[in-house]
C-alpha positions as CSV (number, residue, x, y, z in Angstrom):
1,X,91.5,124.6,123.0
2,X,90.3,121.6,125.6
3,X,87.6,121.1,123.8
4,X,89.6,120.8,120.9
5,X,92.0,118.7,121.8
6,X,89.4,116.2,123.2
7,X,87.6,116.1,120.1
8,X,91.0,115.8,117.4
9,X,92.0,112.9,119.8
10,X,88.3,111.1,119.7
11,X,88.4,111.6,115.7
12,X,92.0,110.3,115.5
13,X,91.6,107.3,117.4
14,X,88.3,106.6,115.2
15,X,90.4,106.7,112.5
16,X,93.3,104.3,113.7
17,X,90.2,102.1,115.3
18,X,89.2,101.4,111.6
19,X,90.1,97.8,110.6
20,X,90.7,98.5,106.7
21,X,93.6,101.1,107.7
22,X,95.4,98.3,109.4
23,X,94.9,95.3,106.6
24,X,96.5,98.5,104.1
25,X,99.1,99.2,106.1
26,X,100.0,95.7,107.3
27,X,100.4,94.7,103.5
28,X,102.3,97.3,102.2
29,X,104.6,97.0,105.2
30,X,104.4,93.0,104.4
31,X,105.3,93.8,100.6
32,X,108.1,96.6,101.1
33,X,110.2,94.9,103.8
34,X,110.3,91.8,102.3
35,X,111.5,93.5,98.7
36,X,114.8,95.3,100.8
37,X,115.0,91.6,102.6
38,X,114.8,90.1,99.7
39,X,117.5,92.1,97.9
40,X,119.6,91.6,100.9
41,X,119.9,88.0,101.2
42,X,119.0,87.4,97.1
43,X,116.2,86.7,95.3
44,X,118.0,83.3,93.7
45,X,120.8,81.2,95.0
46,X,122.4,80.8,92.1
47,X,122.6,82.1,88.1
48,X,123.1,80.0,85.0
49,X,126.1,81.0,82.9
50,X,127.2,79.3,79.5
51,X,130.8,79.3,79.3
52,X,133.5,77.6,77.0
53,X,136.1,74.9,78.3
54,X,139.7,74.2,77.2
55,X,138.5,72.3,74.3
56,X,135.8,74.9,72.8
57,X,133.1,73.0,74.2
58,X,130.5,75.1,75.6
59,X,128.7,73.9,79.2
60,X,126.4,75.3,82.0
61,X,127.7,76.4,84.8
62,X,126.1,77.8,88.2
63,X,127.0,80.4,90.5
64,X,125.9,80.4,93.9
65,X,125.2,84.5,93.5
66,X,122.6,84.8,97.2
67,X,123.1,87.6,99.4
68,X,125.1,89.5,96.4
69,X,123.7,93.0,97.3
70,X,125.4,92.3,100.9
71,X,128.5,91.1,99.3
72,X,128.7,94.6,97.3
73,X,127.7,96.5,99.6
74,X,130.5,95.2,102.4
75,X,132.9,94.9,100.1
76,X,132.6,98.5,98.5
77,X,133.3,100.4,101.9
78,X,136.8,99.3,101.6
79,X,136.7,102.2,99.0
80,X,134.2,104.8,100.8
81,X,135.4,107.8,100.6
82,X,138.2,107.3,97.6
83,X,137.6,109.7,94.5
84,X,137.1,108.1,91.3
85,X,140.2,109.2,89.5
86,X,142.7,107.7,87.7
87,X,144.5,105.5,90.3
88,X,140.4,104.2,91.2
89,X,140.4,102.9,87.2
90,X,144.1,101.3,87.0
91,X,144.0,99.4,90.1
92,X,140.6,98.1,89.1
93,X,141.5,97.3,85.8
94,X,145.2,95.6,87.7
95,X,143.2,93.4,90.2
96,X,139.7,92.1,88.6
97,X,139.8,90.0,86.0
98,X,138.5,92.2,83.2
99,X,140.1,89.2,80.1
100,X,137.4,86.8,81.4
101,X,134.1,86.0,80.8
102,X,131.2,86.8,83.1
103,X,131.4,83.9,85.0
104,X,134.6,84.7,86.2
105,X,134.5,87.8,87.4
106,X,131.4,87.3,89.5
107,X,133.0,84.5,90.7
108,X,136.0,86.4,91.4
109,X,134.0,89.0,93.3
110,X,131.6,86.3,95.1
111,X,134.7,84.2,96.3
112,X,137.5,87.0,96.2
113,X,137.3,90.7,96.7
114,X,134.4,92.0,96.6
115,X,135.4,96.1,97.0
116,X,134.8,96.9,93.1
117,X,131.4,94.4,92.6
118,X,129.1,97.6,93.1
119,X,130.8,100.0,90.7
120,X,131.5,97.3,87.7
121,X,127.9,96.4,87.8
122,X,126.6,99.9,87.2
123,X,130.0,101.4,84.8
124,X,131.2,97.9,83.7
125,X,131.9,99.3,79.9
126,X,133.5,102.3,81.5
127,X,136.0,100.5,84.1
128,X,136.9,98.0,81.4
129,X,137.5,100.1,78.6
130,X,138.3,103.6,79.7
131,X,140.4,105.5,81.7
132,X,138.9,108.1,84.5
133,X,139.6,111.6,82.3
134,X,137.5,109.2,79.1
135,X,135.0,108.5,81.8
136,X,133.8,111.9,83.0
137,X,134.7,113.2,78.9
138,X,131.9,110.6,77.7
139,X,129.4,112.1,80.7
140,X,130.6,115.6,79.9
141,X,129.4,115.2,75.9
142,X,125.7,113.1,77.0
143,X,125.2,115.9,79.2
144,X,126.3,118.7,76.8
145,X,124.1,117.0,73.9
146,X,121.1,116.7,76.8
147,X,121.2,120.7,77.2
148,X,121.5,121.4,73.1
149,X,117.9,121.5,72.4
150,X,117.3,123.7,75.5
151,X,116.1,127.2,75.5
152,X,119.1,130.2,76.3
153,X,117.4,130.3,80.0
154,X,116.9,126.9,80.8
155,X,120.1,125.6,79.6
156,X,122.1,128.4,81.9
157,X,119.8,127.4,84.5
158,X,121.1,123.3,84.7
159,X,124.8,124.7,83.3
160,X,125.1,126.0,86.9
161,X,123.5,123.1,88.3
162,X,126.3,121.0,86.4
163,X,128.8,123.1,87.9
164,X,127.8,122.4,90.8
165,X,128.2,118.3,90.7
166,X,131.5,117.8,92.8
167,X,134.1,116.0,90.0
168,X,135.5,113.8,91.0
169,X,133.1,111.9,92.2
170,X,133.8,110.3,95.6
171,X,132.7,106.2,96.2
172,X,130.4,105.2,98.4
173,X,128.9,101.9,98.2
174,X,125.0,103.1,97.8
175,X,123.7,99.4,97.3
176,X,121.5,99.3,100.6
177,X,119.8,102.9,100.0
178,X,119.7,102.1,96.1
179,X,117.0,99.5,97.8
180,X,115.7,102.0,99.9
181,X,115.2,104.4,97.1
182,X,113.3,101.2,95.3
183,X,110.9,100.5,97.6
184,X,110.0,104.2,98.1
185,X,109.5,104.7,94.8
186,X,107.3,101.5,94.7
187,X,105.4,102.5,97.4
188,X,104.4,105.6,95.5
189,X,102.3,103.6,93.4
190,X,100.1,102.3,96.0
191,X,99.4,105.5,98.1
192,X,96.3,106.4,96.9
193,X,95.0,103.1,98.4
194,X,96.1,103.7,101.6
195,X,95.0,107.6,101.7
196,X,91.5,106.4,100.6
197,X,91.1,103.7,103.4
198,X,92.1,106.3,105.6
199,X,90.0,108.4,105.0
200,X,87.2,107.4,103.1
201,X,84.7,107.5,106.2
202,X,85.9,110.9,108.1
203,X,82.6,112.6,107.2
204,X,80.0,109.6,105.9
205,X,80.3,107.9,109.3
206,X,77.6,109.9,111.0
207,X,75.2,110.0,108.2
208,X,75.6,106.1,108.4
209,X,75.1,106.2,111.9
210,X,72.5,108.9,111.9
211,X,74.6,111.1,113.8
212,X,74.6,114.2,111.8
213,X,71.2,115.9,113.1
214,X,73.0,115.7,116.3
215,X,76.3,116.8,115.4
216,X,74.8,119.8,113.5
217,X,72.4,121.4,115.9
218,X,75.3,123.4,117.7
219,X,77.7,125.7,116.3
220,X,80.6,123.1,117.5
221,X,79.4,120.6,114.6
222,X,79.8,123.4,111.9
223,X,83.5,124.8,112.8
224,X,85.7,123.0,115.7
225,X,84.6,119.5,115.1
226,X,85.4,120.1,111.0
227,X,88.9,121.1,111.8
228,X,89.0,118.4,114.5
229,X,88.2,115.9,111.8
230,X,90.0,117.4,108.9
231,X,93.5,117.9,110.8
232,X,93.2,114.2,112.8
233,X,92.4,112.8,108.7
234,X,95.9,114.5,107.1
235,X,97.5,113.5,110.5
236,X,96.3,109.5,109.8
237,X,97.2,109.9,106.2
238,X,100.8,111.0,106.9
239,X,101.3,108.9,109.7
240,X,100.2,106.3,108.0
241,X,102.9,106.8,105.2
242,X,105.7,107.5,107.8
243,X,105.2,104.6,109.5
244,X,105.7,102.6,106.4
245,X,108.7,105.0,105.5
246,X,110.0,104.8,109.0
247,X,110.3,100.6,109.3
248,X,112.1,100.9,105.6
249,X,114.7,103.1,106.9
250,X,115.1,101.0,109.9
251,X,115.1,97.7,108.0
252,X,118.0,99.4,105.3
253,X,119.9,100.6,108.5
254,X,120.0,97.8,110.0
255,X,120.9,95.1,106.8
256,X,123.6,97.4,105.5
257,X,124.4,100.0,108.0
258,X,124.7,103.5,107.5
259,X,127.3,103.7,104.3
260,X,126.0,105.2,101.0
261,X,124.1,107.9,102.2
262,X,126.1,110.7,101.4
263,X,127.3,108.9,97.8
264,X,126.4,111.2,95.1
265,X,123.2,110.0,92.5
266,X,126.1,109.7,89.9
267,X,127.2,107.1,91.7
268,X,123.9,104.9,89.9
269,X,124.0,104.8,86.1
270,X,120.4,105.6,86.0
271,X,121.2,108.8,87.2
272,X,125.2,109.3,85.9
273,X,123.9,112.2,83.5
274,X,121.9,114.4,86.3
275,X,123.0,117.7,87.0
276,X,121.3,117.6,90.5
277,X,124.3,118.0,93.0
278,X,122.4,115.6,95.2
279,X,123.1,112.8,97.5
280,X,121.4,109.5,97.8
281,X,120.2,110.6,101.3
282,X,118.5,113.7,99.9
283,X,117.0,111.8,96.7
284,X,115.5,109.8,99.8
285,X,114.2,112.2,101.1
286,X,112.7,114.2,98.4
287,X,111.3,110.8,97.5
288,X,109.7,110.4,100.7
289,X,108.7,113.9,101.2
290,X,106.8,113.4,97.5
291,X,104.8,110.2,98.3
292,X,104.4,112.1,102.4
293,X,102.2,115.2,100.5
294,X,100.8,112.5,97.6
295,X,99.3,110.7,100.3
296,X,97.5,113.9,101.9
297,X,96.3,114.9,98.4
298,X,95.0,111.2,98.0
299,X,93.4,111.5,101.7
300,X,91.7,114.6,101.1
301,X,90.2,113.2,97.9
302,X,89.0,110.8,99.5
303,X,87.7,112.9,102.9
304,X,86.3,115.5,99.6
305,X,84.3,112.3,97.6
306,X,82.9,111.4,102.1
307,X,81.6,115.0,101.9
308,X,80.0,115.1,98.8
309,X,78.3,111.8,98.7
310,X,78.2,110.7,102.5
311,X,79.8,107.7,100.9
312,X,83.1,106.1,102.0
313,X,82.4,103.4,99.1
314,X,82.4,106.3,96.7
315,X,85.2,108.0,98.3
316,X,87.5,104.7,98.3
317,X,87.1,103.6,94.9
318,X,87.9,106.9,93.4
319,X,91.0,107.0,95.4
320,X,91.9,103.4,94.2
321,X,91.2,104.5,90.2
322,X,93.8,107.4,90.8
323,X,96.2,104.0,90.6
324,X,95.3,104.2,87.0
325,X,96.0,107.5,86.0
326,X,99.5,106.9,84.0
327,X,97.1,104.4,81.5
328,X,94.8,107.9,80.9
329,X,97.9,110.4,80.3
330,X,99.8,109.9,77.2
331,X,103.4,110.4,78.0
332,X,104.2,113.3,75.1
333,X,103.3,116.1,77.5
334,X,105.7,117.3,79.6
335,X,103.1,118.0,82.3
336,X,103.0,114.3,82.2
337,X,106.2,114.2,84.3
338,X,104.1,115.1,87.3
339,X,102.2,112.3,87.7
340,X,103.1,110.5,90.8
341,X,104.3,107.2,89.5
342,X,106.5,109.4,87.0
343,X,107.6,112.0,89.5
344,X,108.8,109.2,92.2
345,X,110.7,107.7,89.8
346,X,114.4,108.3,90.5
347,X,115.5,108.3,86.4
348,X,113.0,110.4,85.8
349,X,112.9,112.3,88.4
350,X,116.7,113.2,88.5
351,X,117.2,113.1,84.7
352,X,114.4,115.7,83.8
353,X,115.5,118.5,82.2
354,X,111.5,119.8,83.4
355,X,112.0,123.9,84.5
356,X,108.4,125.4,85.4
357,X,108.8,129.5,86.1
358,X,107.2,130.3,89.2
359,X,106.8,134.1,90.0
360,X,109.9,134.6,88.7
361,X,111.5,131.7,90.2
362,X,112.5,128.4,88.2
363,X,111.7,125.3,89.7
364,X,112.8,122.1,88.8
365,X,110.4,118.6,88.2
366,X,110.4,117.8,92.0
367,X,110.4,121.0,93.4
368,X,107.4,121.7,90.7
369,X,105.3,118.4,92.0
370,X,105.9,119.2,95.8
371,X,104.3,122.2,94.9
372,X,101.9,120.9,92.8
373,X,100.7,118.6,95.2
374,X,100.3,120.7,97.8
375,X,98.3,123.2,96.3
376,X,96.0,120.8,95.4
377,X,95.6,118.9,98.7
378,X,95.2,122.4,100.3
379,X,92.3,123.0,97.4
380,X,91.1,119.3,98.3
381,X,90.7,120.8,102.2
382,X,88.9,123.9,101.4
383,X,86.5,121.8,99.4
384,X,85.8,119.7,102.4
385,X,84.8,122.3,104.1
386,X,82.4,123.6,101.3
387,X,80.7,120.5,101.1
388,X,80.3,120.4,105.1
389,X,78.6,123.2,105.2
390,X,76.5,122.8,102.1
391,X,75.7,119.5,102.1
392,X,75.9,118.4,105.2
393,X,75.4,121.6,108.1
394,X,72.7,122.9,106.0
395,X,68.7,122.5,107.3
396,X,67.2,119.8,104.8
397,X,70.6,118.1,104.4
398,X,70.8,116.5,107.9
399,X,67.9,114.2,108.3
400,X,66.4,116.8,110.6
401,X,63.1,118.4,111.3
402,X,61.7,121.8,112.0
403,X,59.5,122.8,114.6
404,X,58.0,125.9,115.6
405,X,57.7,128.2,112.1
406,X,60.5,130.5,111.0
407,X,61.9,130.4,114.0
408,X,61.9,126.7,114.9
409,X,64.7,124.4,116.0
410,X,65.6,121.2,114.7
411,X,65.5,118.2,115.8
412,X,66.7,114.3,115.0
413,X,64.5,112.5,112.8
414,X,64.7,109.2,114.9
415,X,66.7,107.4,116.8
416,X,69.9,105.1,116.2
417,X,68.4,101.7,115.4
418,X,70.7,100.2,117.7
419,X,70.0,102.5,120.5
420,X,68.1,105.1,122.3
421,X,67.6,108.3,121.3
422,X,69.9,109.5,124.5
423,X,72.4,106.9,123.3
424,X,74.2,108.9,120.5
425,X,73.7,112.5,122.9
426,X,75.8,111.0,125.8
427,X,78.3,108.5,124.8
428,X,78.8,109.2,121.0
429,X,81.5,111.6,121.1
430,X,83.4,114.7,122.4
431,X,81.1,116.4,120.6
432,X,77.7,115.0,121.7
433,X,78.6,115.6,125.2
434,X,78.7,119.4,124.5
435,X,75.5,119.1,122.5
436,X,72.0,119.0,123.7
437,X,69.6,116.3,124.1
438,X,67.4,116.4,120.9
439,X,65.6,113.0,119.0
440,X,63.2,112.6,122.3
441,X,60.5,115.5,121.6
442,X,62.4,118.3,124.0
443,X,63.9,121.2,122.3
444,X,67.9,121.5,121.8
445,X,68.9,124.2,123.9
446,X,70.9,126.1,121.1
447,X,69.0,128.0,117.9
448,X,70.6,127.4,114.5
């Protein structure tokens, strides 16, 4: 296991070495931190409103409306933790100003109190209309008329999901991790980029740098240094997405603190109809865990496309056209719903009435894709294997000679054209080290 562990950290820190990892990962941490940021502080000072003076004449007014996602999100934990009853409607509808017109009442929740600005932007119909027992009624008939075209099966199955959705719900101000839960989704889209440059090169590199012959004329280069190089490429895809997810959680932390994670998805109107007894925290996390596996399927497409071709051009650019999938699928299917940019979307992903039977055991949309997705990245790594000992460990497939008959050994067809022949053998790698000295006309000390 020394050996090993000498040659999965020589492969890792290859990998981390590799300029085009870092320019990914610096811009999608560039582009994600500065979308939370930008909600935080706002993305305008100010919004135009039309409104109509004492004397019915009709002006433009602005509203300095910056840093409004701070604003709701301080001014809504004066109400964490209060259930969304009837006394939650009527002192609402006693304190804002629910007569005037638009311009008021953000100006009244800018410039005033600020506690209900989160939950009349998402139910602002409901709060001003209804009471709490016409509130939950009007979910209780969507939901109802969402199960009616459902099969006896699936529609028990989400009936006891419903039931268990606590009611009432309990307010949390979920404005900073409703950002969070953006830019995860977002950065779903762009993870296919990021597994390619990751691992695009993890098995062209030494036919680029004529290394193979070398690698392959021991038993090492056929089974410890695959595994070396397989598990240090899903450990550099993975960590290159928790990195990303790790500085997003910090950044959301720190901006609006730790409120809102344990609100329920009810809380957002995208999501007021799900029957997933869920909390913003585990949508998260699901989220995360989602874009986490996408991003070793991606990177093992990509390490696949290496082996096959000895390409990492090849490799990257069919990583980067998986980006492009949604354009192919049309979305009637409802196998559609598994594509990543469908599956990390939070509507879709929590609003899915999607029920998949496996073994027995009905799984829901994300619990389908996780599963999905991992079947297919561990498919992806058996087929890297394949094609390393196909194409790459088999004699005539190397670059390498034979000498001697049936019998013979072989050998490196020529040096590194940047060094000696003993170059590669003794400085190269882990690997080399324990290899022998072949490419200089003495016989390698190991038979194939």
């Amino acid at each position: 296991m020394k050996g090993f562990g000498s040659l999965f950290s020589y492969e890792l820190k290859k990998l981390w070495m590799r300029p085009l990892l870092w320019v990914v990962l610096g811009s999608l941490l560039f582009l994600h931190l500065r979308g939370i940021y930008r909600n935080y502080v706002g993305y305008t000072g100010t919004n135009g409103y039309v409104i109509v003076d004492e004397n019915g004449q009709e002006k433009k007014v602005e509203l300095d409306t910056s840093g409004r996602d701070r604003r709701q999100m301080e001014g809504g934990r004066a109400l964490a933790g209060t259930k969304i009853d009837d006394a939650f409607f009527r002192r609402a509808q006693e304190t804002i100003p629910m007569d005037k017109e638009p311009y008021y009442i953000d100006r009244y929740f800018l410039e005033n109190d600020a506690s209900y600005y989160a939950f009349y932007e998402e139910f602002r119909t409901y709060l001003k209309n209804n009471t709490a027992a016409e509130f939950y009624q009007i979910r209780s008939d969507q939901v109802q008329s969402m199960l009616s075209g459902l099969d006896k099966d699936s529609r028990a199955y989400w009936e006891e999901r419903e039931a268990e959705v606590e009611k009432p719900f309990v307010y949390q101000p979920i404005t900073g991790v409703d950002a969070l839960e953006f830019e995860v989704e977002s950065l779903g889209n762009y993870v296919p980029v990021l597994g390619g440059a990751a691992l695009c090169d993890l098995f062209a590199q030494e036919r680029r740098n004529r290394m193979e012959a070398l690698l392959f004329s021991t038993k090492r280069g056929k089974g410890l240094l695959f595994w070396a190089k397989a598990l240090a490429g899903m450990a550099t895809a993975a960590g290159g997405v928790l990195l990303i997810l790790g500085a997003l959680t910090a950044e959301e932390l720190a901006l609006y603190g730790t409120g809102g994670w344990t609100g329920a998805i009810q809380l957002s109107l995208g999501s007021w109809t799900s029957s997933l007894a869920l909390t913003m925290g585990q949508l998260v996390g699901i989220e995360m865990l989602i874009v986490t596996v996408y991003a070793l399927l991606t990177g093992l497409l990509a390490a696949a496309i290496s082996a096959l071709t000895g390409s990492g051009v090849a490799a990257l650019a069919t990583t980067t056209a998986v980006m492009f999938l949604p354009v192919l699928v049309g979305p009637d299917s409802s196998w559609a719903q598994l594509i990543p940019e469908r599956l990390t979307n939070s509507m879709n992903l929590c609003g899915s009435l999607f029920l998949w039977s496996f073994f027995g055991v009905k799984l829901n949309l994300y619990q389908t894709g996780i599963l999905l997705y991992a079947c297919l990245a561990a498919a992806l790594f058996g087929l890297c294997g394949v094609f390393w000992l196909l194409f790459w460990a088999r004699p005539g497939h190397t670059g390498g000679i034979k000498t001697g008959g049936a019998g013979g050994r072989w050998l490196e067809t020529g040096p590194s054209r940047r060094s000696g022949p003993n170059f590669n053998a003794r400085r190269a790698s882990p690997a080399g080290r324990c290899l022998p000295r072949v490419g200089d006309g003495r016989e390698g000390s190991e038979e194939e």
